[in-house]
C-alpha positions in Angstrom: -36.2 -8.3 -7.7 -36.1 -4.8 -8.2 -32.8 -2.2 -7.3 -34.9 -0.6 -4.7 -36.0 -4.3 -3.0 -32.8 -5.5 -0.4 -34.4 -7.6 1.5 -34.2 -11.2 2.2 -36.4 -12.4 4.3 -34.8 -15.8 4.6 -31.4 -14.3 5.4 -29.9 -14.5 9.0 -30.1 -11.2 10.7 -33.0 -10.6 8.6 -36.0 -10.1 11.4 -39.7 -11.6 10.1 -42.5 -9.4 10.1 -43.7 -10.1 13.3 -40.5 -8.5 14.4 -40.6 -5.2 13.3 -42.4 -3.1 16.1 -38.3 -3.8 17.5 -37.0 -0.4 18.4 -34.2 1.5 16.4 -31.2 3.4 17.7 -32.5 6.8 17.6 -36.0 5.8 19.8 -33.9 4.1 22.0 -31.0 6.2 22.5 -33.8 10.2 21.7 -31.0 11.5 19.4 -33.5 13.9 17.6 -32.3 12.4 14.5 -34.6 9.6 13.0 -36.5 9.6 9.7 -39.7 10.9 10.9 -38.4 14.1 12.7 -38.7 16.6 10.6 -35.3 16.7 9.3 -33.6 17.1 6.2 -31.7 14.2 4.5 -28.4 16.5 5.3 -28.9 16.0 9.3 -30.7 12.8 9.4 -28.1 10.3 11.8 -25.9 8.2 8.6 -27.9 4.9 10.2 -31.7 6.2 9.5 -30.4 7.1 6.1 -28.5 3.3 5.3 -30.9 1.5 3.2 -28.7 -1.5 2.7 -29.1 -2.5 5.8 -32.8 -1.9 6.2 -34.7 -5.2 8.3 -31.4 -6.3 9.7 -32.1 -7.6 13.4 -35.7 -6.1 12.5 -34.8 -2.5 12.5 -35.9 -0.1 10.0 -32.6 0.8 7.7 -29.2 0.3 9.9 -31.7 1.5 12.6 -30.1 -1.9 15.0 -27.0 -2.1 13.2 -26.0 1.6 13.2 -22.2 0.3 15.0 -21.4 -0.4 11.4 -22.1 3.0 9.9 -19.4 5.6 10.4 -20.8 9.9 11.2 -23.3 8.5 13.2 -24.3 11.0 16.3 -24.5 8.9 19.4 -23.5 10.8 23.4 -23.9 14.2 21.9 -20.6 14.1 19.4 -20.2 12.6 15.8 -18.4 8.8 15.9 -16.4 9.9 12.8 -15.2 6.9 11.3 -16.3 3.1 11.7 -13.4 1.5 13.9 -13.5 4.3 16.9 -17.5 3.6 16.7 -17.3 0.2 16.9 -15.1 0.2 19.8 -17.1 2.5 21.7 -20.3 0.8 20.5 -19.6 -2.5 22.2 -20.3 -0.8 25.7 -23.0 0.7 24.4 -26.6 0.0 26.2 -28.6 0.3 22.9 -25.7 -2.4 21.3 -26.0 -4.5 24.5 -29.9 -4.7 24.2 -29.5 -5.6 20.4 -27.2 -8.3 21.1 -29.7 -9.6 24.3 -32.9 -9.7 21.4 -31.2 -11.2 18.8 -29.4 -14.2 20.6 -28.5 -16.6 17.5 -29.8 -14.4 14.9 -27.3 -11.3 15.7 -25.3 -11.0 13.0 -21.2 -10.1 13.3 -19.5 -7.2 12.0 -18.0 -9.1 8.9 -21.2 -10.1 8.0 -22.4 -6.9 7.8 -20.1 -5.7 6.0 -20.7 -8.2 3.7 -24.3 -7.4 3.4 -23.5 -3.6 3.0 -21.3 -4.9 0.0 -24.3 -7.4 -1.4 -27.0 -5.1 -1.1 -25.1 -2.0 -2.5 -24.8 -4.4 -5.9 -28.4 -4.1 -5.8 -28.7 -0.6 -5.5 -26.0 -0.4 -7.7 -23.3 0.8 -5.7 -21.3 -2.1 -6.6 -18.2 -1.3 -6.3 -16.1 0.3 -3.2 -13.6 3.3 -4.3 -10.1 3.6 -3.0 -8.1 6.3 -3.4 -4.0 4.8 -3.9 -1.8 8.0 -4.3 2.1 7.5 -5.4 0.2 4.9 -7.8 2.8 5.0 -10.3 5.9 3.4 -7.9 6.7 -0.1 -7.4 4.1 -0.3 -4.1 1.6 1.9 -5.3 1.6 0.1 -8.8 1.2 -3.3 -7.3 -1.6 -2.6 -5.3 -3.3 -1.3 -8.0 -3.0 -4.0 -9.9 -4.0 -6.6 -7.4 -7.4 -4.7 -6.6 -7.9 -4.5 -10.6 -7.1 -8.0 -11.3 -8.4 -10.1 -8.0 -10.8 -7.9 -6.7 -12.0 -5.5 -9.4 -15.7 -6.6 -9.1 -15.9 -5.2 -5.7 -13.1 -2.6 -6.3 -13.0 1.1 -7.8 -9.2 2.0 -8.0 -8.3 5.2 -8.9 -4.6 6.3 -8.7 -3.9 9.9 -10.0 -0.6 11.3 -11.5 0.9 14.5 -9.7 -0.4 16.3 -12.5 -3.6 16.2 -11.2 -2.9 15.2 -7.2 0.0 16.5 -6.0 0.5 15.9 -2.9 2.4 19.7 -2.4 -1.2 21.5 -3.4 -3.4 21.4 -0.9 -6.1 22.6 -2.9 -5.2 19.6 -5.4 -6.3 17.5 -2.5 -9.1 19.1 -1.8 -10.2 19.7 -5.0 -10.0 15.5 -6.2 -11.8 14.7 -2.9 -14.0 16.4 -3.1 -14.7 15.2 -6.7 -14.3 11.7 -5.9 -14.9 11.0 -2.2 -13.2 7.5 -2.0 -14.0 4.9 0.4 -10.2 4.7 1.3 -6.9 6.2 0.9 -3.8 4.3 0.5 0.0 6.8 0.5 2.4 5.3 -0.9 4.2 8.5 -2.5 8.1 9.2 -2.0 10.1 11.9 -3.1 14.1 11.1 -4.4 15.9 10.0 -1.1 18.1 13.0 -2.3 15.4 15.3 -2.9 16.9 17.4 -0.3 14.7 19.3 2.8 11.8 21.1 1.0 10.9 17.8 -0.9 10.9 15.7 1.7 9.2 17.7 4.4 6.6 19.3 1.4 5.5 15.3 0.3 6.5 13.0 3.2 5.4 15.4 5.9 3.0 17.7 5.0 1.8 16.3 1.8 0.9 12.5 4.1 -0.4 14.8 6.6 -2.7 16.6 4.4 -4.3 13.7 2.5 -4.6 11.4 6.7 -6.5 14.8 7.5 -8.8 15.0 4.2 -9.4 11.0 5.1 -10.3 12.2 8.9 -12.9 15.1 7.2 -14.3 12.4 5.0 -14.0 9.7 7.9 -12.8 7.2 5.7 -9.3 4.9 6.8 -6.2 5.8 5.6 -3.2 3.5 4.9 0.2 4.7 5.1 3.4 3.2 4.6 6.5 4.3 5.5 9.9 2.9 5.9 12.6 1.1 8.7 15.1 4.1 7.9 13.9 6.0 10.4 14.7 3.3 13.4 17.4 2.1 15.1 20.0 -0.6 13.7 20.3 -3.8 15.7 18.1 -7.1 15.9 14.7 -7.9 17.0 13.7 -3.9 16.6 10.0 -3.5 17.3 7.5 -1.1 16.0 7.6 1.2 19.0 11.7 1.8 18.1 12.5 4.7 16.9 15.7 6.9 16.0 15.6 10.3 18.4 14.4 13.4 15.8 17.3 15.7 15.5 18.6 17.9 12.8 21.7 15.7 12.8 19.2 13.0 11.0 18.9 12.8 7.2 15.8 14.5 5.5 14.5 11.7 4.1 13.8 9.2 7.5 13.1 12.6 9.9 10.4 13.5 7.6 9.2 9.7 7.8 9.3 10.1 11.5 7.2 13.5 11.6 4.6 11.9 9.5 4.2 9.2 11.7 4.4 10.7 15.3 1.7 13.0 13.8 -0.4 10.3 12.5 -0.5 9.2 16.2 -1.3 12.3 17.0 -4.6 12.3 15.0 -5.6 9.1 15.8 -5.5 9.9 20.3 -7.0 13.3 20.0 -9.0 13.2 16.7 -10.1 10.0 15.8 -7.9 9.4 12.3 -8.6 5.8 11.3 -5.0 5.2 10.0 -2.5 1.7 9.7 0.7 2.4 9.7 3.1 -0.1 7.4 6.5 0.0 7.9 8.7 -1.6 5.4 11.6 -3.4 4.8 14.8 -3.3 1.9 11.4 -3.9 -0.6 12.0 -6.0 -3.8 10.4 -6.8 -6.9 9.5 -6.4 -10.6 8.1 -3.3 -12.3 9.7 -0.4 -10.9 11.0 1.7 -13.3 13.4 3.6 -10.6 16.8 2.2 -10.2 16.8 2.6 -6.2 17.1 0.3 -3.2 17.7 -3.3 -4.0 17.8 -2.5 -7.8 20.3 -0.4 -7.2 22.5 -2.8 -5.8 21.8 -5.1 -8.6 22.3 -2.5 -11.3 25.6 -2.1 -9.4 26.6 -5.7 -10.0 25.3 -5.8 -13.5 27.3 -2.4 -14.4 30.4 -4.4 -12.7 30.6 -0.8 -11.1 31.0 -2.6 -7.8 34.4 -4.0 -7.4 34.3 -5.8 -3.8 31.6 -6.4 -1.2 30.7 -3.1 0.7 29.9 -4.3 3.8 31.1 -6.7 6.7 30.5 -10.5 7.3 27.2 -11.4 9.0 25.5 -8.0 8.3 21.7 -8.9 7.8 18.8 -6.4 7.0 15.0 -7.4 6.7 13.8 -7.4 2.9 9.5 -7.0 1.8 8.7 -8.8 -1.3 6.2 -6.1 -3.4 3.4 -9.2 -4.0 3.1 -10.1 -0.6 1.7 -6.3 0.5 -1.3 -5.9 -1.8 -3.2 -8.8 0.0 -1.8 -7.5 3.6 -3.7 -3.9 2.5 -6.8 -5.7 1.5 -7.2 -7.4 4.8 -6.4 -4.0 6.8 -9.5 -2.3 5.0 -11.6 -5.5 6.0 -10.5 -5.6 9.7 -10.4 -1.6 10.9 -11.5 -2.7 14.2 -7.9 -4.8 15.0 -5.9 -2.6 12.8 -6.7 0.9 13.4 -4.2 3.4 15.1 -1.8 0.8 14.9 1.8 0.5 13.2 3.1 -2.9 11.4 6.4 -4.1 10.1 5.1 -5.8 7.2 8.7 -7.9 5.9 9.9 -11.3 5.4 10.4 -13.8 8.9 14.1 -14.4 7.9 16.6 -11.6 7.4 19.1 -11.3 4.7 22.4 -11.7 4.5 24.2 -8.5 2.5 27.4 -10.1 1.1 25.6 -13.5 0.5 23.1 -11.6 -1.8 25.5 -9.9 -3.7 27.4 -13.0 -4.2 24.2 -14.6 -5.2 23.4 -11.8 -7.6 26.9 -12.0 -9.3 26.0 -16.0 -10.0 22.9 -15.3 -11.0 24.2 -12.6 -13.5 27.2 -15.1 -14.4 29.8 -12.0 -14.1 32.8 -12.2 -12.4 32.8 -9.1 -9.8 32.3 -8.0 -7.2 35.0 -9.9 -5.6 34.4 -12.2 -2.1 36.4 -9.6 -0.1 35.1 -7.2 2.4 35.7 -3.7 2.2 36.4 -2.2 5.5 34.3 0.8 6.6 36.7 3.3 7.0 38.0 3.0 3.3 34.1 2.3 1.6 33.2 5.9 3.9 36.5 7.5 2.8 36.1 6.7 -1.1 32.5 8.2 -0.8 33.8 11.6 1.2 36.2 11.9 -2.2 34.3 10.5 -4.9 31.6 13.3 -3.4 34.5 16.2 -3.1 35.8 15.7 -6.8 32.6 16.0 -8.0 31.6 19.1 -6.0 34.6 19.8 -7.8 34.0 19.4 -11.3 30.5 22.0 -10.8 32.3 25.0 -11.6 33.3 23.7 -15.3 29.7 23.0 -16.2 29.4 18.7 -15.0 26.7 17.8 -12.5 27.6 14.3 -11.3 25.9 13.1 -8.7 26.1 9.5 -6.1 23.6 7.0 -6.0 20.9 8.1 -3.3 21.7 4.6 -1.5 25.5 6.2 -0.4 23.4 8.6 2.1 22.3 5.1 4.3 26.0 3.7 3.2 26.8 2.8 7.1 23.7 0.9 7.6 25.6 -1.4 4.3 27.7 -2.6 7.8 25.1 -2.5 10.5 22.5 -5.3 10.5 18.7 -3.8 11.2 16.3 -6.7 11.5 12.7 -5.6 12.1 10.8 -8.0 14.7 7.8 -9.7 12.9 6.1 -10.9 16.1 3.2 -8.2 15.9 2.6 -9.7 12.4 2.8 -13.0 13.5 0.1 -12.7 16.2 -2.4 -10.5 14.2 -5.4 -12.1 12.1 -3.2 -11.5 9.0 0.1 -13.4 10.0 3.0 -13.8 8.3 2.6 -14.8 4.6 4.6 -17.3 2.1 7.8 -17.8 4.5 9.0 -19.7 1.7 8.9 -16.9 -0.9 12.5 -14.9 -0.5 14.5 -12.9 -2.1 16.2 -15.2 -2.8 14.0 -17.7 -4.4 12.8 -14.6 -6.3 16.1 -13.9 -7.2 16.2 -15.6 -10.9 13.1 -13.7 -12.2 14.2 -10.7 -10.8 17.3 -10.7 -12.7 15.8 -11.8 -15.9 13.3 -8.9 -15.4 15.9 -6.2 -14.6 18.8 -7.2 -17.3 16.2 -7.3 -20.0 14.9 -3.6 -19.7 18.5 -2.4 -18.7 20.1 -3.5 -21.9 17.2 -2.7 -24.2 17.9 0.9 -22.9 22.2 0.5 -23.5 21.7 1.2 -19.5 24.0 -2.1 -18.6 26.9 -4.3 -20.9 25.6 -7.4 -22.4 26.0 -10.3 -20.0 24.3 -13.7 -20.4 22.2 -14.0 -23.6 19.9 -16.6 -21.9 18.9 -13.7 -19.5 17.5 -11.5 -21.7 13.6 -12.2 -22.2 12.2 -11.2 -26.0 8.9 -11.6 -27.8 8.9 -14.0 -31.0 10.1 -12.9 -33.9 12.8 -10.7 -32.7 15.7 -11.8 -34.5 13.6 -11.8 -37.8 13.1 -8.5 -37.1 17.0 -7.5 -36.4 18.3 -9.1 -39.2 15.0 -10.4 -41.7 12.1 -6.9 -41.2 10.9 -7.4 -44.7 10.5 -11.2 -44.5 9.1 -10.8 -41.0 6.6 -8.4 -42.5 5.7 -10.4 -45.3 5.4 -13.5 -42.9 2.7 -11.5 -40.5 1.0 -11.0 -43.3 0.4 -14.1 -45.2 -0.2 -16.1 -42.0 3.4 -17.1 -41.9 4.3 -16.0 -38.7 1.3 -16.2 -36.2 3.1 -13.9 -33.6 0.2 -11.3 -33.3 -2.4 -12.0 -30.5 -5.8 -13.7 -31.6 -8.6 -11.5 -30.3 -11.1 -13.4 -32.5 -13.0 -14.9 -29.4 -13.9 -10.8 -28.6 -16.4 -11.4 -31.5 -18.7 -14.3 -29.6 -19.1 -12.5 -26.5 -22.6 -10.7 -26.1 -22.3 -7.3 -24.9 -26.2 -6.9 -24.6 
């Protein structure tokens, strides 16, 4: 079969012959913009133009399955992006008809998709570009590799540095989009929680809001995540919760909040095909920053954290970093249910603060912090200091600073669990109950304490933590026998990439 042949004549959906004199969208619906009108390729409607779709329920091109194709022209305005079409479309008379002729043979919108996908392999446009920006953090670096390694056949990634996207140069935007044109966008950037105002309102605010409006000019979805900082504490908090905007509220979660009431914004009154995700405390391997939970593990680790900073029962709901990547992949498949709509995406069960740090001293097999409870009013109090002395010492020439955690230190003795019921009742629901933090919790700390003390970053704690390749202690206290040993075949601690050689790259 040739590039240029897509169809299948024995596939459902797939008219016969006899079936062809079926009438397309634009003779139906007289939108002046078929194939044979006289038009350019530039204002010919997306649908007359979608070969991959060509003999599907016997139209010519997506000419009876134009629901599927976003910039189509349908009632006088442009449907800009697939999921507001498709709504609309289903109380469409043209879409009605369709549905009427084809009886059995009408094919759903996943399985169009699916033949857009199959047929674009044979055109060669195999592979769907996404666009993840913040790709280098723990979230953004995840998803990346999930798409590369599980999905890469069907999947372009590409994921930018700030160098050449930054999210504070419009024109940067501009400029890559319009180089690239992805099929999706995915933010996941963040600034330093301490970044202070012009950080956080430049990448959280109007950086996010720039990129969700370059996604709306090239009607493509855009994922955004953002975080529960910038709701209320207590239990059972839905999505709709939020804290009240006020200058009183800390940079970091009020420029969260902008960015998402604005988001809303776009999607009532401009059409912005944009998911929401709101997560929890997140956890995982691979981050190189020493924020959120690894902070309070680096804490433990440094012994820097001398009793339990918070109160008994205090519970907060954690996100595991593996679980997201799949969650994302099933958004982009289903914009119909999850378009214009905000998810917490975190574990069922909450976590118990001063449990965890007790579980993170045994699993580090040091001897602090000790099981007693540090009330409030001293932990806030020895912050206020700790943060005057070194305000302090700035005069002489020191620039100390506290973690960024200390900012949300009163949330350390509220509990904030994020209800999961939305989750639970989408087409997603909730994934691996069984996977915790705390069933996590041993490779974790394996992970963490190795890179921490090959950087002199934490004291030596248990040997059998510490994860190194073979040959290691040759090479601390043996590096010419080790050498020698490589080299004769001694030692077979190199990689064999000898199979390489039998593959046919022809």
């Amino acid at each position: 079969m040739s590039k240029e042949t897509v169809r299948d004549k024995t596939d459902p959906g797939i008219s016969p012959a006899s079936d062809r004199d079926k009438q397309n969208c634009w003779e139906v619906m007289q939108c002046g913009r078929g194939p044979d009108q006289g038009l350019d390729q530039e204002h010919i409607c997306p649908a007359a133009r979608e070969k991959r779709l060509d003999g599907v329920h016997g139209g010519r091109n997506a000419g009876r399955s134009c629901w599927v194709v976003a910039g189509t022209c349908c009632g006088g305005n442009v449907q800009g992006v697939f999921a507001q079409t498709i709504t609309k479309c289903r109380h469409c008379m043209f879409y009605q008809q369709v549905v009427s002729e084809e009886r059995e043979a009408f094919l759903d919108t996943v399985s169009l998709f699916q033949k857009l996908i199959e047929a674009g392999k044979l055109l060669g446009r195999i592979k769907r570009r996404g666009l993840i920006v913040g790709g280098s953090g723990l979230i953004g670096g995840t998803l990346m590799h999930y798409f590369k390694s599980k999905h890469g056949d069907a999947y372009e990634i590409l994921a930018p540095n700030s160098k050449r996207l930054s999210l504070r140069e419009p024109e940067d935007i501009k400029s890559y989009l319009e180089t690239y044109r992805p099929d999706f966008i995915v933010n996941c950037a963040i600034p330093p929680l301490d970044g202070g105002p012009q950080l956080a309102y430049e990448v959280n605010y109007l950086g996010s809001i720039n990129l969700a409006r370059a996604a709306m000019a090239l009607r493509v979805p855009f994922i955004h995540f953002s975080s529960a900082a910038l709701q209320p504490m207590g239990e059972n908090v839905g999505e709709d919760e939020y804290l009240p905007l006020s200058t009183s509220m800390p940079f970091y979660p009020r420029s969260k909040l902008m960015a998402e009431m604005t988001l809303k914004h776009l999607h009532e009154t401009r059409g912005l095909d944009c998911t929401v995700i709101r997560l929890g405390v997140v956890y995982g391997k691979h981050d190189h920053k020493i924020q959120g939970f690894q902070r309070l593990l680096f804490s433990i680790a440094t012994q820097s954290m001398m009793f339990l900073l918070t109160r008994p029962g205090v519970r907060h709901s954690y996100t595991h970093t593996e679980k997201i990547a799949p969650f994302v992949h099933h958004v982009l498949q289903n914009r119909e249910e999850f378009t214009g709509q905000t998810y917490h995406f975190v574990d069922p069960e909450p976590v118990e603060l001063s449990r965890l740090m007790l579980a993170v001293k045994n699993a580090l097999g040091v001897k602090k912090p000790r099981a007693v409870h540090v009330p409030y009013s001293m932990a806030s109090l020895g912050g206020y200091s700790l943060k005057l002395f070194l305000r302090m010492l700035r005069p002489l020439g020191y620039d100390g600073r506290l973690p960024q955690e200390v900012m949300f230190m009163d949330k350390f003795y509220q509990s904030q669990i994020l209800s999961v019921d939305k989750l639970k009742k989408s087409s997603f629901g909730v994934p691996d109950p069984e996977v915790t933090v705390y069933s996590e919790l041993p490779g974790i700390v394996r992970y963490y304490v190795a890179r921490w003390q090959h950087y002199n970053l934490i004291p030596t704690v248990d040997r059998d933590l510490l994860q190194t390749a073979p040959g290691t202690k040759t090479f601390q206290s043996a590096p010419q026998d080790l050498l020698e040993g490589l080299h004769s075949g001694r030692y077979e601690y190199l990689a064999d990439f000898e199979p390489l050689r039998d593959q046919d790259f022809n």
